[in-house]
Backbone as CSV, one residue per row, in Angstrom:
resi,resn,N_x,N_y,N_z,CA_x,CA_y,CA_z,C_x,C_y,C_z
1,UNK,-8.618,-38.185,7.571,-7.732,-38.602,6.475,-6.600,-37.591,6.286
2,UNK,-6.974,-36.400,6.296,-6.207,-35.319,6.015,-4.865,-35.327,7.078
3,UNK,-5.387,-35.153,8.582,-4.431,-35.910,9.565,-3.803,-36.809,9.443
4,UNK,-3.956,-37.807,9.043,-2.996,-38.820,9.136,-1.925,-38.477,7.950
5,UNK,-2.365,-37.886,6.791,-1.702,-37.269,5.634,-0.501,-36.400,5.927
6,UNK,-0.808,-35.737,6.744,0.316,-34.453,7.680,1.006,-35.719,8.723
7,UNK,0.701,-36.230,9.257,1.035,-36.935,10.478,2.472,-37.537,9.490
8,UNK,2.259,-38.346,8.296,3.222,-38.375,7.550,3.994,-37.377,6.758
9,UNK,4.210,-36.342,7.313,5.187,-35.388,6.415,5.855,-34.739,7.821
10,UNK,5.660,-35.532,9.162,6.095,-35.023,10.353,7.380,-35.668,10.235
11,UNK,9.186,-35.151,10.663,9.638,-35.963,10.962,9.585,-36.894,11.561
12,UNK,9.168,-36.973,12.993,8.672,-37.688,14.107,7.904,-38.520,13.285
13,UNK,6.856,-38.963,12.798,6.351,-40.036,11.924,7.356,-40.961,11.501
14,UNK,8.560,-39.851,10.676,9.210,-40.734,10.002,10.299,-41.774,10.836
15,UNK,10.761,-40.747,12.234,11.945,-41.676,13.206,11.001,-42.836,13.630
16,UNK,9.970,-43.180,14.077,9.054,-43.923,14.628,9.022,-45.423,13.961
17,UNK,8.925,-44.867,12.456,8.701,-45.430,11.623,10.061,-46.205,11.289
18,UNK,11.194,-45.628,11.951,12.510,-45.908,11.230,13.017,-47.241,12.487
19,UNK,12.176,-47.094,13.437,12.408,-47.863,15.015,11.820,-49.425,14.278
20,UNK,10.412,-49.284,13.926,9.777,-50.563,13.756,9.337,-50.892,12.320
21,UNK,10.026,-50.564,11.368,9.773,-50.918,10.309,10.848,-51.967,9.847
22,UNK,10.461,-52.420,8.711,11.209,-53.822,8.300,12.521,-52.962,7.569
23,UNK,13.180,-53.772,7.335,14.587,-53.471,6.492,14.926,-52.942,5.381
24,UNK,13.575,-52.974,4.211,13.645,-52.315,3.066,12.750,-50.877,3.863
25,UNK,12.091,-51.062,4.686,11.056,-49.699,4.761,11.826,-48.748,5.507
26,UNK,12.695,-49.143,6.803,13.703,-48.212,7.719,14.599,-47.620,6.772
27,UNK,15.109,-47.717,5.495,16.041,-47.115,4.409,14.781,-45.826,4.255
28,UNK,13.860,-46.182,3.820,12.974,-45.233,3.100,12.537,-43.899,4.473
29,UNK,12.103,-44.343,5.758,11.530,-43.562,6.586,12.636,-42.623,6.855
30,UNK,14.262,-43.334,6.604,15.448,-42.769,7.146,15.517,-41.836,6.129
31,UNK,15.417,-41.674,4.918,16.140,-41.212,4.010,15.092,-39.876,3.969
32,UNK,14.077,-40.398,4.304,12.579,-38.726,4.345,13.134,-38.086,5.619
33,UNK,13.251,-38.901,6.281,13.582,-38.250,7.485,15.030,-37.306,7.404
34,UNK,15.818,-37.571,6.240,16.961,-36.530,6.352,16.700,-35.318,5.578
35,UNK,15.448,-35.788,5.004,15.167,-34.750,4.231,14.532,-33.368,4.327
36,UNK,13.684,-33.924,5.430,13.140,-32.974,6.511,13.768,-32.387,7.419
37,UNK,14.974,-32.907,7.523,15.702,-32.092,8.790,15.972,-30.502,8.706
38,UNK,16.051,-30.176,7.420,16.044,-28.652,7.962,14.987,-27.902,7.620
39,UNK,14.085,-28.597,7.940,12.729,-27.445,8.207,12.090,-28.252,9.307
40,UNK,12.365,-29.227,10.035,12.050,-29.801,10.663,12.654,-29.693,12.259
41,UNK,13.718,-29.034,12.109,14.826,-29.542,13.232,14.174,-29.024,14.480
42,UNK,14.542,-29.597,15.602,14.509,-28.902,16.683,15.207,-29.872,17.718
43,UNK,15.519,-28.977,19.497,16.292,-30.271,20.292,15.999,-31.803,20.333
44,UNK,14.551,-31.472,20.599,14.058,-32.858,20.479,13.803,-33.718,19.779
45,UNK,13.975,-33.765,18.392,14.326,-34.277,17.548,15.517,-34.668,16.893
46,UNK,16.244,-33.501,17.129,17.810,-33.898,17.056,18.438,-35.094,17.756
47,UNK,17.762,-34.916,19.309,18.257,-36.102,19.736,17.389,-37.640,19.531
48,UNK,16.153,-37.493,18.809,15.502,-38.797,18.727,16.556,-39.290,17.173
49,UNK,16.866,-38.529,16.626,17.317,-38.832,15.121,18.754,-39.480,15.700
50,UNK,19.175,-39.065,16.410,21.080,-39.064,16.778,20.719,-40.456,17.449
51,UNK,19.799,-40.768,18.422,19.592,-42.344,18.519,18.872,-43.109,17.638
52,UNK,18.214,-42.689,16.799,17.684,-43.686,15.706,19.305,-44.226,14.771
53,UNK,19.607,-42.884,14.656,20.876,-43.068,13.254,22.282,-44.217,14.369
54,UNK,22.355,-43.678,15.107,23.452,-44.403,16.134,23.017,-45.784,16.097
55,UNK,21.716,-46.687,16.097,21.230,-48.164,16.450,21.393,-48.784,14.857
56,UNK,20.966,-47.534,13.637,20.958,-48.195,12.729,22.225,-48.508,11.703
57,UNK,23.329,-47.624,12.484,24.436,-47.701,11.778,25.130,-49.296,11.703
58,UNK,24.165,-49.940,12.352,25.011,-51.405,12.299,23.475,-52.310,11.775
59,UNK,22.484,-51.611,11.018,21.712,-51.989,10.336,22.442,-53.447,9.198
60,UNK,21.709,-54.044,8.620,21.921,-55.448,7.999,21.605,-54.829,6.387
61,UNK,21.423,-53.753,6.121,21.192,-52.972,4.416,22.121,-52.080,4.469
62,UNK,23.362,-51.879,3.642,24.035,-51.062,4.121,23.716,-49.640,3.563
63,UNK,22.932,-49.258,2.404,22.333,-47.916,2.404,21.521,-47.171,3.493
64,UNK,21.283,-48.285,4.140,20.381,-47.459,6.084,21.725,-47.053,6.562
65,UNK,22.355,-48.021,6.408,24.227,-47.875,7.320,24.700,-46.258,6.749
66,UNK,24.410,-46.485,5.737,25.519,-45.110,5.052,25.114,-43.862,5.531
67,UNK,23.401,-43.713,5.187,22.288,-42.905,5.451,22.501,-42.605,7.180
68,UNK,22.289,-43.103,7.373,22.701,-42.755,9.001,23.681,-41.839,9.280
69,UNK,25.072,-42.788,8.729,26.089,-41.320,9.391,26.183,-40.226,8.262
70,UNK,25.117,-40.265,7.559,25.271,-38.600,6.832,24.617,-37.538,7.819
71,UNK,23.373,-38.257,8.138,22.556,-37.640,8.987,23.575,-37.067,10.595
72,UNK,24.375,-38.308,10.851,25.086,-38.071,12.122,26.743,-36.950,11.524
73,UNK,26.742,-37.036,10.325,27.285,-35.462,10.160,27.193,-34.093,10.348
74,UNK,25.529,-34.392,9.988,25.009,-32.980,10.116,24.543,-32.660,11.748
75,UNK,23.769,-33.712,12.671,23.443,-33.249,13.826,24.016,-33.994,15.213
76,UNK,25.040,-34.937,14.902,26.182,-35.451,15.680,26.385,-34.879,16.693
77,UNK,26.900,-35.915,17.663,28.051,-34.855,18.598,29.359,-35.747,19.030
78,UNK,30.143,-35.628,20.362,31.140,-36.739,20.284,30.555,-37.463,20.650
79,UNK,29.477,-37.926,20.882,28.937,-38.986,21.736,28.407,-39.774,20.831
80,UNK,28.164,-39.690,19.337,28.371,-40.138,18.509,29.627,-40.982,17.408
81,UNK,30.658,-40.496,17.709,32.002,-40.877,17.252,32.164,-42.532,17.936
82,UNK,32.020,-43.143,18.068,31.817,-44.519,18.813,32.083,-45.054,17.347
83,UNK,30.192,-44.986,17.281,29.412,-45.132,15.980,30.166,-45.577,15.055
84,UNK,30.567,-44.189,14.232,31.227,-43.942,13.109,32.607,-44.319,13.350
85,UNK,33.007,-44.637,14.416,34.835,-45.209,13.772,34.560,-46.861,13.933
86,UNK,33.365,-47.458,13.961,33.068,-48.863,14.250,33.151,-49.301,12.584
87,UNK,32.320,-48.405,11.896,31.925,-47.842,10.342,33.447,-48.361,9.518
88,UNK,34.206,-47.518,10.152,35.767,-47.580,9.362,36.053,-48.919,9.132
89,UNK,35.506,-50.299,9.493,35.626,-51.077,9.396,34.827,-52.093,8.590
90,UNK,33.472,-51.272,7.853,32.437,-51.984,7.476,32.874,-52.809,6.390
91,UNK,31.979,-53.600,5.890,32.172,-54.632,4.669,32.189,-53.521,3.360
92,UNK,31.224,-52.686,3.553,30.639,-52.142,2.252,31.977,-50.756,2.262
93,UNK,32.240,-50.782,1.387,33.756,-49.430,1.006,32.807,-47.992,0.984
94,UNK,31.395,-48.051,0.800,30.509,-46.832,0.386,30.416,-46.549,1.728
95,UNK,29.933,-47.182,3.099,29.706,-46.825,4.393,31.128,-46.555,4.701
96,UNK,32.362,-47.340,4.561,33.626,-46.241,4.949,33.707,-45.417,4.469
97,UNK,33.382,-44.687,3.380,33.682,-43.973,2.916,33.013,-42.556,3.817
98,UNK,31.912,-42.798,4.048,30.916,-42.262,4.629,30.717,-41.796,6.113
99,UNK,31.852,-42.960,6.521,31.975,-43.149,8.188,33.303,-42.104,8.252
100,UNK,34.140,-41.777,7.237,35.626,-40.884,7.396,34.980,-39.881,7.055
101,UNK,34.013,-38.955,6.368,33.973,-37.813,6.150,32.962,-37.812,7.278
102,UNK,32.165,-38.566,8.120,31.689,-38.077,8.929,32.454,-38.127,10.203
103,UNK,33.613,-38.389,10.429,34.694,-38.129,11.559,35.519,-37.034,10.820
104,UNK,34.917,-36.452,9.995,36.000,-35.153,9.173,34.967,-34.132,10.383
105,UNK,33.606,-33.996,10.779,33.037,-32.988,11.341,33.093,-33.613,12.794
106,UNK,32.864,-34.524,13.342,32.866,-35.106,14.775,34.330,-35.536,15.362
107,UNK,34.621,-34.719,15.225,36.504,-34.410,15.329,36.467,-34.932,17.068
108,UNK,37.487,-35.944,17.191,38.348,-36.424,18.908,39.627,-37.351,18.200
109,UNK,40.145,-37.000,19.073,40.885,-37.935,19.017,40.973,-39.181,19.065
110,UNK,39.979,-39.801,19.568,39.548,-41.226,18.914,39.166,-41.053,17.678
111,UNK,38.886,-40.630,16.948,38.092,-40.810,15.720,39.621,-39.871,14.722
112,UNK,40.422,-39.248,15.268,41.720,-39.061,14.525,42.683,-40.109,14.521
113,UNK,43.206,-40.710,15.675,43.176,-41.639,15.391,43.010,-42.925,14.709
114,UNK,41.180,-43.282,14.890,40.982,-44.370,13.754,41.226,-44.400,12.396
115,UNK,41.023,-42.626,12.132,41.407,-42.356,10.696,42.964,-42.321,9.965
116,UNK,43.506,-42.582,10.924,44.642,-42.430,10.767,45.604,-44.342,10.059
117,UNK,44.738,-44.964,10.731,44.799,-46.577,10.428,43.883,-46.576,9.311
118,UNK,43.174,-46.069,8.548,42.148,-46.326,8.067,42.794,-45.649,6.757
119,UNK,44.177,-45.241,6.711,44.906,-44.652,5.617,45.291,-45.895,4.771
120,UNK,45.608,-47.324,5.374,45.736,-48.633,4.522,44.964,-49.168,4.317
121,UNK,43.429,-48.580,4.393,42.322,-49.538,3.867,42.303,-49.703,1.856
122,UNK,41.713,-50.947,1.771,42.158,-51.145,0.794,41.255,-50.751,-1.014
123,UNK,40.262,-49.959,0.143,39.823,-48.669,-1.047,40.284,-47.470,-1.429
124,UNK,40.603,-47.441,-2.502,41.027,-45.606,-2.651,40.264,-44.893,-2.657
125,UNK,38.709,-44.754,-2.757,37.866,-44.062,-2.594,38.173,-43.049,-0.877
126,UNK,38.266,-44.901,0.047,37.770,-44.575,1.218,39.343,-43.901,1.976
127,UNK,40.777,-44.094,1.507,41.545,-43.399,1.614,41.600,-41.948,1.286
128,UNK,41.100,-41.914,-0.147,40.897,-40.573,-0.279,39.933,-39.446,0.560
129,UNK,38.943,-40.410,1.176,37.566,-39.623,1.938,38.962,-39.416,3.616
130,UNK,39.285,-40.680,3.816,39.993,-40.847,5.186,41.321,-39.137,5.285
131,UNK,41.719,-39.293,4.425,42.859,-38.568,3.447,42.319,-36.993,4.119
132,UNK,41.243,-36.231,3.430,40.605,-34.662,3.392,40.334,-34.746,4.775
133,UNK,39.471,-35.899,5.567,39.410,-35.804,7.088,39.744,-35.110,7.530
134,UNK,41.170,-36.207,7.518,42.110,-35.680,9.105,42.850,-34.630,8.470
135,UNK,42.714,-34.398,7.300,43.276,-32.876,6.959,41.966,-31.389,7.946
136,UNK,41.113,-31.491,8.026,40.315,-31.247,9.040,40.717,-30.683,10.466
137,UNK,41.249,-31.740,10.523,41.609,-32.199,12.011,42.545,-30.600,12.607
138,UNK,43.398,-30.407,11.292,44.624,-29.061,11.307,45.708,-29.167,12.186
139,UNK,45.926,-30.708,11.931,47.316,-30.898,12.886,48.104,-31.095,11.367
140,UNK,49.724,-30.268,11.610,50.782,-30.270,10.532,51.362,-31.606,10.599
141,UNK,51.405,-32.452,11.758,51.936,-33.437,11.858,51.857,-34.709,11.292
142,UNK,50.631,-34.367,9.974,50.357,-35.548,8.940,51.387,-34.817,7.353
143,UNK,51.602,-33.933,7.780,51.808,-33.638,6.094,52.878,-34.399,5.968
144,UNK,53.963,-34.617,6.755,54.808,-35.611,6.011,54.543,-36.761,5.952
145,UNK,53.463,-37.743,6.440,52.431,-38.709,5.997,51.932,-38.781,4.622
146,UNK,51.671,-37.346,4.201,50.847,-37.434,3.609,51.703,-37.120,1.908
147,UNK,52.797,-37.142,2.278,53.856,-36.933,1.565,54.617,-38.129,0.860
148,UNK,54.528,-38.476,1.972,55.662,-40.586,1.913,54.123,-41.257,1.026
149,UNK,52.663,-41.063,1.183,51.841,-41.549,0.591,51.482,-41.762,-0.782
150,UNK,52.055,-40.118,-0.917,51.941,-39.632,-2.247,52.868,-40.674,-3.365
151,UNK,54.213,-40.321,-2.937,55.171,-41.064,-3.477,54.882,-42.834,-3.261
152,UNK,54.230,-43.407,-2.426,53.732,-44.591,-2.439,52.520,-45.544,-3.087
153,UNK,51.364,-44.482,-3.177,50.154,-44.842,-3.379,50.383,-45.034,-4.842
154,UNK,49.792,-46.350,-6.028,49.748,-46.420,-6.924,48.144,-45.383,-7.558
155,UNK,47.421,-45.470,-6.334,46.301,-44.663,-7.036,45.822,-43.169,-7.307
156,UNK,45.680,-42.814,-8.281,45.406,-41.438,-8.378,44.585,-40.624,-7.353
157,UNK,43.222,-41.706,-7.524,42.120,-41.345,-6.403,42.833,-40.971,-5.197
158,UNK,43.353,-41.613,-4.568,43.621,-41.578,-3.357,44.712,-40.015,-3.396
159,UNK,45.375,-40.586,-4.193,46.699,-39.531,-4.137,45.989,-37.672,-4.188
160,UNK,44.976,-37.788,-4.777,43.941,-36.606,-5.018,43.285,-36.263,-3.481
161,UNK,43.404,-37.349,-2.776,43.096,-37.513,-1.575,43.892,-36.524,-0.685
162,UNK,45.166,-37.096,-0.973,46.947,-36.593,-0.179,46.450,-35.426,-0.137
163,UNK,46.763,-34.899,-1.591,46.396,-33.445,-1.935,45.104,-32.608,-1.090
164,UNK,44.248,-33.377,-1.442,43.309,-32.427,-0.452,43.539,-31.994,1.130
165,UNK,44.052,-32.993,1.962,44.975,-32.662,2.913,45.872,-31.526,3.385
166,UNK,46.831,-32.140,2.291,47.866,-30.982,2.362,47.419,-29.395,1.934
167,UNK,46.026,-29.215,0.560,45.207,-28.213,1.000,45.080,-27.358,1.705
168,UNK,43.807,-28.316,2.289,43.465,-28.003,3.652,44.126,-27.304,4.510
169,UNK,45.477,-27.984,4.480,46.769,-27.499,6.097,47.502,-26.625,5.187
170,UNK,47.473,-25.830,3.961,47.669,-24.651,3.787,49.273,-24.679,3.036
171,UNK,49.118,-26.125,2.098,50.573,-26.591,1.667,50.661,-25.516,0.228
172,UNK,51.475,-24.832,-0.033,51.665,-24.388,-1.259,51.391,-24.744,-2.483
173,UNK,51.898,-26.113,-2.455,51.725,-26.484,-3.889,50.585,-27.478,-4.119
174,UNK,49.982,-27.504,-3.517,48.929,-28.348,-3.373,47.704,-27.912,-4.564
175,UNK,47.315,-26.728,-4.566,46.358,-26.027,-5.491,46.510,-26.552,-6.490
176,UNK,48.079,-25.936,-7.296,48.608,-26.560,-8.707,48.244,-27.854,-8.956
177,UNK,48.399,-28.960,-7.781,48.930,-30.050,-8.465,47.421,-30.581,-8.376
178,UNK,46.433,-30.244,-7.706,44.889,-30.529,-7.505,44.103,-30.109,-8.844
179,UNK,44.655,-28.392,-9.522,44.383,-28.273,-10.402,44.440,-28.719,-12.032
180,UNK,45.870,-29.640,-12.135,46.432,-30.836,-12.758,45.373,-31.389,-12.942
181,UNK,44.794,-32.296,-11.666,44.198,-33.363,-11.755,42.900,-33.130,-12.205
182,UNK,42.436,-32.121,-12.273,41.086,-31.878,-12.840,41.012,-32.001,-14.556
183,UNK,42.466,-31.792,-14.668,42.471,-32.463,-16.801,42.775,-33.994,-16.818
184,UNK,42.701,-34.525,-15.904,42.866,-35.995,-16.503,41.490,-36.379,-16.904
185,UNK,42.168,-37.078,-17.822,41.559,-37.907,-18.860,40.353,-38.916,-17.887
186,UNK,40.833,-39.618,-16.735,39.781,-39.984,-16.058,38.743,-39.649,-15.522
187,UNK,37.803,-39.933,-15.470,36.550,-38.700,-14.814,36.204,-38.803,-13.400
188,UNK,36.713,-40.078,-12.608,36.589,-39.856,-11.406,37.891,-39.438,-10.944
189,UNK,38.752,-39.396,-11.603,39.743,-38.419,-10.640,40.034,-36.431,-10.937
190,UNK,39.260,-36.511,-12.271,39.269,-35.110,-12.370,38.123,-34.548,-11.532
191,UNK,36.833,-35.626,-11.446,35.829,-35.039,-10.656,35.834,-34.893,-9.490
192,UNK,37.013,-35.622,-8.735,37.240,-35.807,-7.344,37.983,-34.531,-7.724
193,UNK,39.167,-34.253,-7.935,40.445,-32.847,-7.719,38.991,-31.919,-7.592
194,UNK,38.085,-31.503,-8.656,37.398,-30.550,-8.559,36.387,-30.731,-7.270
195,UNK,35.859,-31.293,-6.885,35.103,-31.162,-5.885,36.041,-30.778,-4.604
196,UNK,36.965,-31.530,-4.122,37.933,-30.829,-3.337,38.200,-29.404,-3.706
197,UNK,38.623,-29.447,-4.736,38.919,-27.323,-4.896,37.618,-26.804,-4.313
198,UNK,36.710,-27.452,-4.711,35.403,-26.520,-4.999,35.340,-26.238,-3.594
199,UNK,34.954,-27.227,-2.296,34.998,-27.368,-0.965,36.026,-26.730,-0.389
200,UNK,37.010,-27.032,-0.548,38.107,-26.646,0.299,39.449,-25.221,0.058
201,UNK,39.350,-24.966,-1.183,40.020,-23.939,-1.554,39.704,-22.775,-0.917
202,UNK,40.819,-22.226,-0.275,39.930,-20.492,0.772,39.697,-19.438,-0.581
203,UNK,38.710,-18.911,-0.424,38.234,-18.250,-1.309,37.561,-18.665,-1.780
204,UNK,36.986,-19.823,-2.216,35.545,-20.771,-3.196,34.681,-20.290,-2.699
């Protein structure tokens, strides 16, 4: 009894489990299973997880979908980026959202690229996630993109987005105007400016 008790607190239990279980249960085995990853990790597991998360990213629940490429953030490689710029396209705005900050760490140029089209999607959430990316990326050749956006975008979110970008690539005034946004009156856009500072500001 005791065995089988441990047998479940193994990752490996849980990827197994994530292969042949039904649709509400593969969310649950997936989600233990990320949980374990860092006391759990090792090569061989890394790579059973990187093909579990890769098959399920086009799962039919989209919290398995999302769950996946968090996991393929943390132990990814490019051989993963397929995956996640397929994502940029999903139904659900929470898995794009999810699929751009995980091409913020699995950096190619395919996946700069996709993010780069994925600047007119028609969430501001997922603009804003698309937005800090390819600020990532540390090519200067978006800031005036990211400039014409600013002045375009009706949404704050997103525009908090711009900003994090230009951040990132080391724009001057970017701090100030990030720090602005942390007194608005709205709470998801002051909570967004601050989490960007918090992440991305050199020195935090």
């Amino acid at each position: 009894m005791r065995e089988g008790c441990e047998e479940q607190h193994s990752i490996e239990y849980h990827i197994a489990q994530g292969w042949r279980a039904s649709a509400g249960r593969r969310f649950h085995h997936l989600f233990v299973a990320q949980q374990l990853l860092e006391t759990q990790m090792s090569r061989g597991v890394r790579s059973q997880v990187r093909l579990l998360c890769r098959a399920l990213c086009t799962d039919s629940y989209w919290p398995t979908r999302a769950v996946s490429l968090e996991i393929l953030e943390v132990v990814g490689t490019l051989q993963d980026v397929g995956a996640a710029v397929e994502r940029l396209s999903d139904r659900s705005a929470a898995v794009r959202m999810t699929a751009a900050e995980t091409l913020g760490e699995l950096r190619s140029k395919t996946a700069y690229t996709a993010l780069k089209n994925s600047l007119r999607d028609r969430n501001e959430y997922v603009r804003r996630n698309v937005a800090t990316s390819l600020g990532l990326y540390g090519r200067g050749e978006v800031i005036p993109l990211m400039r014409s956006l600013i002045s375009a975008d009706d949404s704050a979110i997103a525009r908090v987005g711009y900003y994090g970008c230009l951040l990132i690539l080391g724009e001057k005034d970017a701090p100030g105007v990030l720090h602005l946004y942390t007194t608005s009156a709205i709470l998801n856009v002051s909570d967004s400016a601050k989490a960007i500072l918090s992440e991305f500001s050199k020195g935090s």
